[in-house]
DSSP file (Angstrom, degrees, kcal/mol; ACC not computed):
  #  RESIDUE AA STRUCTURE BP1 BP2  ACC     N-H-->O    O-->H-N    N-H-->O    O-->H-N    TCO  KAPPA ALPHA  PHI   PSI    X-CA   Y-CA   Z-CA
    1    1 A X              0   0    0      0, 0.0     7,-2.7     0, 0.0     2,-0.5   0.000 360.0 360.0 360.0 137.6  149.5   16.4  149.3
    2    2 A X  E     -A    7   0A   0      5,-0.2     2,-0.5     2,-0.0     5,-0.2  -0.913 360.0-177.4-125.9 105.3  147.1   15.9  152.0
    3    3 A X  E >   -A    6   0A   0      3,-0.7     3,-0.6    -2,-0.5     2,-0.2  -0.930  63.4 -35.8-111.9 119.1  145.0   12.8  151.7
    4    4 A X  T 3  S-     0   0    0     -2,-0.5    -2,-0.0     1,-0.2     3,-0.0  -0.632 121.9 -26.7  82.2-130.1  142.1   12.3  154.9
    5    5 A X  T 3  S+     0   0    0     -2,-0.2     2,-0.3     2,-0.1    -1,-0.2  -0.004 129.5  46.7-111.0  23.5  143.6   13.7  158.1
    6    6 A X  E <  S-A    3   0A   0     -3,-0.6    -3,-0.7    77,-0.0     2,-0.1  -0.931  88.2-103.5-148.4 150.8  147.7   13.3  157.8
    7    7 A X  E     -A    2   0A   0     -2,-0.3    -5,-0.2    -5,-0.2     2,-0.2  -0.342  45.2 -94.1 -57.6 147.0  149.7   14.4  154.7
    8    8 A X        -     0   0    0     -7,-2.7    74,-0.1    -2,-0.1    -1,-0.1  -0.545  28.7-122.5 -85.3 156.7  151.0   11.8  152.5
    9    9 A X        -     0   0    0     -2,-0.2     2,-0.4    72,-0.1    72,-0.1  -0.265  33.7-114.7 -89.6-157.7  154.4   10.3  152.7
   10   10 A X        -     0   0    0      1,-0.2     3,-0.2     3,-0.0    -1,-0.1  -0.801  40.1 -98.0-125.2 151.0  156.4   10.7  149.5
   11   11 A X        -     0   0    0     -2,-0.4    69,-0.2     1,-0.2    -1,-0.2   0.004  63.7 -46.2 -73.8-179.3  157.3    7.1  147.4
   12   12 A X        -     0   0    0     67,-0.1     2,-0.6     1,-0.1    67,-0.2   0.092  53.4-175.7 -44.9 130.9  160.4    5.4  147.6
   13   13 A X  E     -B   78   0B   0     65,-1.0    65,-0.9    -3,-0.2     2,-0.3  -0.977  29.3-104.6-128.1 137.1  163.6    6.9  147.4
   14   14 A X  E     -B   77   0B   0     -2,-0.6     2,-0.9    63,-0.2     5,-0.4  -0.513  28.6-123.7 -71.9 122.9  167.2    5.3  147.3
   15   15 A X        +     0   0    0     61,-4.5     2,-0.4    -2,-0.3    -1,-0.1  -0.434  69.0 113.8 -81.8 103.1  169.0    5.6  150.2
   16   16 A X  S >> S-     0   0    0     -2,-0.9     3,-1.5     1,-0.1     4,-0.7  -0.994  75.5 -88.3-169.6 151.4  172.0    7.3  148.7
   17   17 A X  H >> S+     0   0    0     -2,-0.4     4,-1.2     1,-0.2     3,-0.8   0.780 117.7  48.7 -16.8 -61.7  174.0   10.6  148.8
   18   18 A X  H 3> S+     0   0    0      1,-0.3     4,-0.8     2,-0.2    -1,-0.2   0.683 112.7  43.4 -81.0 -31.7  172.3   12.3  146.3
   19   19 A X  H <4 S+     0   0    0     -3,-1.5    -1,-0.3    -5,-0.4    -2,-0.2   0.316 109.8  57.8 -75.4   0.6  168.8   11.7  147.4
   20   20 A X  H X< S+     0   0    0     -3,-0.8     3,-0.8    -4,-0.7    -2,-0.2   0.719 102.1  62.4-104.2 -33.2  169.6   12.4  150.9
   21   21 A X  H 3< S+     0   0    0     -4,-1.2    -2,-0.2    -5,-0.2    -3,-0.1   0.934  94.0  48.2 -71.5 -51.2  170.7   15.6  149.9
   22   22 A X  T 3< S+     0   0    0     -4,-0.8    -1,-0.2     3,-0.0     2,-0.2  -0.018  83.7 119.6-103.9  59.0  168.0   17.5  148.5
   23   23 A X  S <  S-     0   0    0     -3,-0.8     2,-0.2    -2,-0.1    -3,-0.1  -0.528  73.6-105.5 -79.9 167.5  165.5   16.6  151.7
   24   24 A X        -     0   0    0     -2,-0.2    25,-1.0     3,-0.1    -1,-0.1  -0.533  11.8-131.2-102.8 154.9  164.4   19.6  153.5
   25   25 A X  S    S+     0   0    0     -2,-0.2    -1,-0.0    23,-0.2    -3,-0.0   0.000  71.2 123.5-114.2  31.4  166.0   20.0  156.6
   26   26 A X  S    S-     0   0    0     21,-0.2    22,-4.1     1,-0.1    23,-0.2  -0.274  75.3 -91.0 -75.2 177.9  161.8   20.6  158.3
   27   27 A X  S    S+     0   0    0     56,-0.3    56,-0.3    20,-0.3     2,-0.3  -0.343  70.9 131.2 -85.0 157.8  160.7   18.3  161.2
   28   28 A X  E     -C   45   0B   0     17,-2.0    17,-0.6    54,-0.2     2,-0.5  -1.000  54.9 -72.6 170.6-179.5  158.8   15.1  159.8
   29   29 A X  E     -CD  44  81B   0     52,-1.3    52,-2.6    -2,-0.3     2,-0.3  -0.882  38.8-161.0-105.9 150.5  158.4   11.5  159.8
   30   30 A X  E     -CD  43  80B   0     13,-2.9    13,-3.4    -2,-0.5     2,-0.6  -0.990   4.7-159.0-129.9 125.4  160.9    9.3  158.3
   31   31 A X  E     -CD  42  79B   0     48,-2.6    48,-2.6    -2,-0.3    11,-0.2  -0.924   3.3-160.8-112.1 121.7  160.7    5.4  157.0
   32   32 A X  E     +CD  41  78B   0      9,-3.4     8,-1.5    -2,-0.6     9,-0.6  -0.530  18.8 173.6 -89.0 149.1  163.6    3.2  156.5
   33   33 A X  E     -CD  39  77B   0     44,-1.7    44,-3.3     6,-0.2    43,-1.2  -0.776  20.4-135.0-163.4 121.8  162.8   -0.1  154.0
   34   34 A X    >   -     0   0    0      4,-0.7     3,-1.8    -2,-0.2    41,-0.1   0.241  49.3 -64.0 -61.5-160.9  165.3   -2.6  152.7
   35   35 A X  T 3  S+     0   0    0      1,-0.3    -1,-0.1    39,-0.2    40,-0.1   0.756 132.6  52.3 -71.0 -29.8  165.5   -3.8  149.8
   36   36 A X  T 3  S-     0   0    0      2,-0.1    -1,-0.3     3,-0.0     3,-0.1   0.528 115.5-109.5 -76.2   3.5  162.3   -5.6  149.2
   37   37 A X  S <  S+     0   0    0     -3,-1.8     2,-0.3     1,-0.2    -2,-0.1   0.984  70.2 157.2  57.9  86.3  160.9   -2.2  150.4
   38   38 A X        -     0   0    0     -6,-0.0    -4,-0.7     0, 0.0    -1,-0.2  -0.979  48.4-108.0-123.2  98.9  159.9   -4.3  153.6
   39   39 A X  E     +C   33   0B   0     -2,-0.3    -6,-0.2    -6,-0.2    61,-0.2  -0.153  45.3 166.4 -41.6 138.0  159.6   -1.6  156.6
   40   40 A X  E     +     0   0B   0     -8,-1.5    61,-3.9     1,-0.3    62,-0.3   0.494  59.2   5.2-107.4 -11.3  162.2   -1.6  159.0
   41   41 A X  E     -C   32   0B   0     -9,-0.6    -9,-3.4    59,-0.2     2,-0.4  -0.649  46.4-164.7 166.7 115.8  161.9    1.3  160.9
   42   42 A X  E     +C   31   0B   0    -11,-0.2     2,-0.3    -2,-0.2   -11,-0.2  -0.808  29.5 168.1-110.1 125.1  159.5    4.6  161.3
   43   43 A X  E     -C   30   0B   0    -13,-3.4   -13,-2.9    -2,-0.4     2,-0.1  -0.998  29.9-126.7-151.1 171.1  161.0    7.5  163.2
   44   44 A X  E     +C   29   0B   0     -2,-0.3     2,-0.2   -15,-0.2   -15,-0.2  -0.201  24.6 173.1 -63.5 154.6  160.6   11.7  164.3
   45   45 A X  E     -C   28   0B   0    -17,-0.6   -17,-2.0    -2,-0.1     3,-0.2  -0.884  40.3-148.6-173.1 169.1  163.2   14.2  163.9
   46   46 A X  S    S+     0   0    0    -19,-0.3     2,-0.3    -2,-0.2    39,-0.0   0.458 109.9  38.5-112.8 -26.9  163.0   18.2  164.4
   47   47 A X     >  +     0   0    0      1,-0.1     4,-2.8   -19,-0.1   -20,-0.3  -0.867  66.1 172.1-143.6  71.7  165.7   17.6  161.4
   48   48 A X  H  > S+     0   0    0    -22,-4.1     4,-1.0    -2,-0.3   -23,-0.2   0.993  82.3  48.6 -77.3 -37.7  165.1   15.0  158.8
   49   49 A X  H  > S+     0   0    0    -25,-1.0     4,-3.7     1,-0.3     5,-0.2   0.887 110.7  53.6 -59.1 -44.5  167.8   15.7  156.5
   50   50 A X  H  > S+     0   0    0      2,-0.2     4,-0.5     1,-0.2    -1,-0.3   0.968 113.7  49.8 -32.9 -70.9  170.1   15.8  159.5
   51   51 A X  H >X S+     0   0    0     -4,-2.8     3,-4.6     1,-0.3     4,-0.9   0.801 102.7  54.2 -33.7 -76.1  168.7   12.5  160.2
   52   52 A X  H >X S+     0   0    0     -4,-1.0     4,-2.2     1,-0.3     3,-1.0   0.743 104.8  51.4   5.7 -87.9  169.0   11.1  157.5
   53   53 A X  H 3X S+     0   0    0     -4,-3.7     4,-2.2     1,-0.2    -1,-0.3   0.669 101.4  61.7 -46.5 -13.7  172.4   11.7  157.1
   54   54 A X  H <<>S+     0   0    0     -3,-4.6     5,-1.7    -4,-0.5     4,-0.3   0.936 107.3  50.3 -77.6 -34.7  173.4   10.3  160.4
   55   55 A X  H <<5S+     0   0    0     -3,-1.0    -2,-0.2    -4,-0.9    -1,-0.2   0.859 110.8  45.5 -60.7 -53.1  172.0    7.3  159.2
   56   56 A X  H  <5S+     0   0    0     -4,-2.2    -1,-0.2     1,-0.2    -2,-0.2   0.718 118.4  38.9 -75.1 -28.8  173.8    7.3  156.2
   57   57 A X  T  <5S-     0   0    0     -4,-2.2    -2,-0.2    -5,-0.2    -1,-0.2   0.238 105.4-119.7 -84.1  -3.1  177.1    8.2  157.4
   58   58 A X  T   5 +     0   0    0     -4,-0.3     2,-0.3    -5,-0.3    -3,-0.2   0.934  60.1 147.0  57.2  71.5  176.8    5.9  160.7
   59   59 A X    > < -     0   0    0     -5,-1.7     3,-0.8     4,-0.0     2,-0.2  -0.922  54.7  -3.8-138.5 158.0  177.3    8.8  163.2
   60   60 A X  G >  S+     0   0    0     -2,-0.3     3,-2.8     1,-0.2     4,-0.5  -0.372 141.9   4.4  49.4-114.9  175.6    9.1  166.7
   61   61 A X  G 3> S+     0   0    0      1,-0.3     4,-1.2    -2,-0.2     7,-0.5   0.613 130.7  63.2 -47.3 -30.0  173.2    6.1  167.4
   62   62 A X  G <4 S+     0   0    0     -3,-0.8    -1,-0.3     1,-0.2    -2,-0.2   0.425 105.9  45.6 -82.8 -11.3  174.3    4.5  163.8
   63   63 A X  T <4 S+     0   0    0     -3,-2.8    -2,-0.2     9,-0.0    -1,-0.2   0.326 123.8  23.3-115.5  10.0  177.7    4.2  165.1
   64   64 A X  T  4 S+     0   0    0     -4,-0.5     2,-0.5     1,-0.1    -2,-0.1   0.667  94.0  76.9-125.3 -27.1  177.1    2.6  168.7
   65   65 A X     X  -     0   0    0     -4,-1.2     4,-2.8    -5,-0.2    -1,-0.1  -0.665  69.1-140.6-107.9 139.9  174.3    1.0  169.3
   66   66 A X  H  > S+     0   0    0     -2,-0.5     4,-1.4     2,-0.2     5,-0.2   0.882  99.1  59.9 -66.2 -34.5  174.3   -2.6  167.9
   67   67 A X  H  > S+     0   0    0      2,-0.2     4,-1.1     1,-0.1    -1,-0.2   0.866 112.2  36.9 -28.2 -62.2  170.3   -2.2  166.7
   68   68 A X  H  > S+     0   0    0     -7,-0.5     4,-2.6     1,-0.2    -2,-0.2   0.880 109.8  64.0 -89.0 -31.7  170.9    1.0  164.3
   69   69 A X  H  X S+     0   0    0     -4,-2.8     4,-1.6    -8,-0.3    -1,-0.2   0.964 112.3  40.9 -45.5 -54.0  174.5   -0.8  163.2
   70   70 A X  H  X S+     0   0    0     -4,-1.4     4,-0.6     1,-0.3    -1,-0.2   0.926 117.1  45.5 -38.4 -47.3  171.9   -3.5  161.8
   71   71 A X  H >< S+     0   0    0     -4,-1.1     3,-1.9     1,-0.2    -1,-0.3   0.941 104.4  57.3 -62.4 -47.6  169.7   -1.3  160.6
   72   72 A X  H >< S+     0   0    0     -4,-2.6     3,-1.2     1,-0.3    -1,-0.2   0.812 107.3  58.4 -47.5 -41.3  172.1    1.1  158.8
   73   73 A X  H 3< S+     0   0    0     -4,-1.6    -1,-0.3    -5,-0.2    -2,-0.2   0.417 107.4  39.5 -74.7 -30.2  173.1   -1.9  157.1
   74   74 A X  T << S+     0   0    0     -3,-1.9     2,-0.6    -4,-0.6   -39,-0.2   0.156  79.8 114.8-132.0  15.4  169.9   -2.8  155.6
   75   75 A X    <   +     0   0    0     -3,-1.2   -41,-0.2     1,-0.2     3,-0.1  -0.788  19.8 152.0 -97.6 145.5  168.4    0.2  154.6
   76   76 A X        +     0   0    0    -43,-1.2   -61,-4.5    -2,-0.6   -42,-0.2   0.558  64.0  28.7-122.2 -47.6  168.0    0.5  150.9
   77   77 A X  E     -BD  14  33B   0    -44,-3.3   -44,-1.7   -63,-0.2     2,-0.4  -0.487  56.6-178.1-102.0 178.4  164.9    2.9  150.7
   78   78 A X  E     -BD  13  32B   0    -65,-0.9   -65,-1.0   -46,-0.2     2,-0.3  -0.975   8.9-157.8-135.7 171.2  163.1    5.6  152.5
   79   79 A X  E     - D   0  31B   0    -48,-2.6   -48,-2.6    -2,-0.4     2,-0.5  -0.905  13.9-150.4-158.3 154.1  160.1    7.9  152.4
   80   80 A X  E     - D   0  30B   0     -2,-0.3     2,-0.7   -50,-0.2   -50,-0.2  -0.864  14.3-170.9-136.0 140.5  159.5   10.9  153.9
   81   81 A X  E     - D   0  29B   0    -52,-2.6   -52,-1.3    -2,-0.5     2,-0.7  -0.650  11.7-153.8-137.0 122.2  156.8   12.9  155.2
   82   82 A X        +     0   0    0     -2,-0.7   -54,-0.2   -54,-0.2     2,-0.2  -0.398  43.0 128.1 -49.5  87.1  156.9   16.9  156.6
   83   83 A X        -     0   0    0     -2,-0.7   -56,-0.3   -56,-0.3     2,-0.1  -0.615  64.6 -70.6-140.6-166.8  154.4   17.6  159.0
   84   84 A X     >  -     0   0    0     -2,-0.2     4,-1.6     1,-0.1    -1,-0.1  -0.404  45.5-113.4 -91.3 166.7  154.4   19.2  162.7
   85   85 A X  H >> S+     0   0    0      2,-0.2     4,-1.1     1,-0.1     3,-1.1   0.995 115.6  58.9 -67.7 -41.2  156.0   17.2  165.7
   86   86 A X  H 3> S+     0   0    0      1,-0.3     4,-0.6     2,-0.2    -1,-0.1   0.949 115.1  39.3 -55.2 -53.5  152.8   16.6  167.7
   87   87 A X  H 3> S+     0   0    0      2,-0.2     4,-1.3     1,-0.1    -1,-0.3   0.739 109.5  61.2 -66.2 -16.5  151.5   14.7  164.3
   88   88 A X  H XX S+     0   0    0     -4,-1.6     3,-2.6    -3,-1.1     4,-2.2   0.990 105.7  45.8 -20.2 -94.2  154.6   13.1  163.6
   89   89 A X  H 3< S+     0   0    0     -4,-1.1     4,-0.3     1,-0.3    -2,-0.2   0.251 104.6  57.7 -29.0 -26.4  154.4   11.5  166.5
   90   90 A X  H 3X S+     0   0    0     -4,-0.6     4,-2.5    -5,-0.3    -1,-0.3   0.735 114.3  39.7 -83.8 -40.8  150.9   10.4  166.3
   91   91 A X  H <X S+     0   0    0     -3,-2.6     4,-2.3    -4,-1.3    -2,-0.2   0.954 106.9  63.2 -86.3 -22.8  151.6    8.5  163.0
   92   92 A X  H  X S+     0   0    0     -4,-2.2     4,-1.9     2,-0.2     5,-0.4   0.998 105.7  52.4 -47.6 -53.6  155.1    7.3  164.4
   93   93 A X  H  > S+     0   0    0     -4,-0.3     4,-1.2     1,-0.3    -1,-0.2   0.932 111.5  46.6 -23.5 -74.4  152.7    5.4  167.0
   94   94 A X  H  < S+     0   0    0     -4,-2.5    -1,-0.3     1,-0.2    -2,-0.2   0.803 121.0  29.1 -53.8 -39.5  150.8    4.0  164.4
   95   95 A X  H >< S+     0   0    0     -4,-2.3     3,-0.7     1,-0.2    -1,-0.2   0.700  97.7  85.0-100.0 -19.0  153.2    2.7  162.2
   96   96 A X  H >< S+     0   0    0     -4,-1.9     3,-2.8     1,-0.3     6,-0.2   0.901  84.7  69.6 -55.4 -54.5  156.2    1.9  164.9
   97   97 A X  T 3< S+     0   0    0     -4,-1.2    -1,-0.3    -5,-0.4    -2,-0.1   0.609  90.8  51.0 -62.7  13.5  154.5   -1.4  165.5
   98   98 A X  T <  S+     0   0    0     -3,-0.7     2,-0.6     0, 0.0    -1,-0.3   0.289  94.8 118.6-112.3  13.8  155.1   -3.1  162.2
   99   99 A X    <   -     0   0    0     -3,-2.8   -59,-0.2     1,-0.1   -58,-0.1  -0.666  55.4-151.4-111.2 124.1  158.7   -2.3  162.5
  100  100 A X  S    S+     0   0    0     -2,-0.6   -59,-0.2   -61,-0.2    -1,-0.1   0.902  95.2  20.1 -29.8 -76.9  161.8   -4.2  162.7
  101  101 A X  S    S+     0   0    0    -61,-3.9     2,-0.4   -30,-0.0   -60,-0.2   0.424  89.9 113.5-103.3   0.9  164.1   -2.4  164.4
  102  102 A X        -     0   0    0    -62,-0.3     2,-1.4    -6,-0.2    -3,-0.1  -0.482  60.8-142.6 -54.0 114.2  161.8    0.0  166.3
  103  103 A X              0   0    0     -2,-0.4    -1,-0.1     1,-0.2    -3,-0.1  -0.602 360.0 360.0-102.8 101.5  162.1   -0.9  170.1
  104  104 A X              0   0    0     -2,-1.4    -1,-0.2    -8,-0.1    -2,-0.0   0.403 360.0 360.0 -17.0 360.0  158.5   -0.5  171.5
């Protein structure tokens, strides 16, 4: 669905196996949100599903860096939204700054 000038992102989803699975493996934005579905963290990927999963299994960046340890830790939701990188990128801008674990 395309609401204004950006596609909309898609509502909450539980950060678990089963939802993680049937994401689309397209390029996108992605939002992490604990459990008070409080943002914590907007990022890009070429690969969300990929992402995703890294996230959820604590591999690459989710298993070293002491920031995504936190973070892994305290995600409960997500949302996700399918677009091209260049616009990705444009709403990751926007939204980064409200972010938790996002390092500016």
């Amino acid at each position: 669905m395309v609401r204004g000038r950006y596609p909309v992102f898609s509502g909450f989803k539980k950060f678990n196996k089963i939802n993680l699975g049937k994401e689309k493996r397209n390029e996108g934005v992605y939002k992490y949100y604990n459990q008070d579905k409080t943002l914590l963290y907007v990022g890009v990927s070429n690969e969300v599903k990929l992402r995703l999963l890294s996230a959820y299994y604590g591999r690459s960046d989710y298993a070293v860096l002491e920031n995504k340890k936190k973070l892994r830790q305290n995600i409960a939701y997500y949302k996700v939204k399918y677009c091209g990188l260049d616009q990705a990128r444009k709403i990751e801008h926007r939204i980064k700054k409200q972010c938790k674990y996002n390092l500016n």
